[in-house]
N, C-alpha and C positions, 0 to 999 in steps of 0.2 A: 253253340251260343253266339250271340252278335254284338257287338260294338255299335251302340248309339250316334252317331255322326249327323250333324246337325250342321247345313248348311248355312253360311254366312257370306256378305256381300264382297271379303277378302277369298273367299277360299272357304274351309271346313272348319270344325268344333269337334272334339270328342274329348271324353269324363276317361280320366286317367288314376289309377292307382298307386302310388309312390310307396314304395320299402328302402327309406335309407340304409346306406352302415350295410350294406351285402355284402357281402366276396368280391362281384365283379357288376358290370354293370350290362343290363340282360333285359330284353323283353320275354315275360312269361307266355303272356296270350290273354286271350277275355277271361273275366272274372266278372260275375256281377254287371254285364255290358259295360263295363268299363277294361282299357285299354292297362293290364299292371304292369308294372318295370320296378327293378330293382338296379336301385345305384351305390356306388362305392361312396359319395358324398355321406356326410353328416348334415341333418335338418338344421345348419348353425347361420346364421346371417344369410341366409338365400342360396349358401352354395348347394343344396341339393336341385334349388331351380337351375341355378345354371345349366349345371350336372345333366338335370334333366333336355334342358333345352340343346345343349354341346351334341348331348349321344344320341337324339331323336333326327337333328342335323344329320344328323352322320348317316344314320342308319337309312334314314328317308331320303337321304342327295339332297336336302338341302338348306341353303344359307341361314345360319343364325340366325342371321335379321328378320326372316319369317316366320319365326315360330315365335309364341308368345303364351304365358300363362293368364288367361283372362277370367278365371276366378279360383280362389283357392291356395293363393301365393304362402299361407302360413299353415296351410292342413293338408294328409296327406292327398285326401280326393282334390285332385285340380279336372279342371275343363283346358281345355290347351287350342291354340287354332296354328292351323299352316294355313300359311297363306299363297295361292297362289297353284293352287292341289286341290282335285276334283275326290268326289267319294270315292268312284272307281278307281283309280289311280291311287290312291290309298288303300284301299282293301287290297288290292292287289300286291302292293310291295308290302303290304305286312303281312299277307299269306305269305310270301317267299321266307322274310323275317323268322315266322313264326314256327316254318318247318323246319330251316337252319336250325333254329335252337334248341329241338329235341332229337 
């Protein structure tokens, strides 16, 4: 199954799947062509975005400042963009991601 990525004039777009309140916080893999993760946050005042934006940072190498939730800030399907990240370059470091975690 494939991930939806939808190129934008920053960088990329992909539809994410959000599971507050996990154990730990985890990329599953596609679901539905969207990107799922599970976070340790609670859906409480945005800290599940953070949450989500902190661990996506992290995992993908990069800065805060380029990730952002561009629709979907109060449900758990968000669209998400990195900025500054080709599709390739994406797909790739979330195939590595993806086999780490199983």
């Amino acid at each position: 199954m494939t991930i939806q990525i939808k190129p934008s004039k920053e960088g990329i777009q992909f539809a994410a799947a959000i599971q507050p309140r996990a154990s730990q916080n985890k990329i599953l893999g596609i679901h539905n062509h969207c990107l799922k993760i599970k976070l340790t946050s609670p859906p409480v005042e945005g800290a599940a975005n953070q949450a989500c934006i902190k661990f996506l940072a992290k995992a993908f190498g990069l800065s805060p400042s380029r990730i952002s939730i561009v629709r979907g800030e109060t449900s758990r399907n968000k669209t998400i963009q990195f900025e500054a990240m080709d599709e390739q370059t994406f797909l790739k470091k979330l195939a590595s991601l993806i086999s780490d975690a199983v």
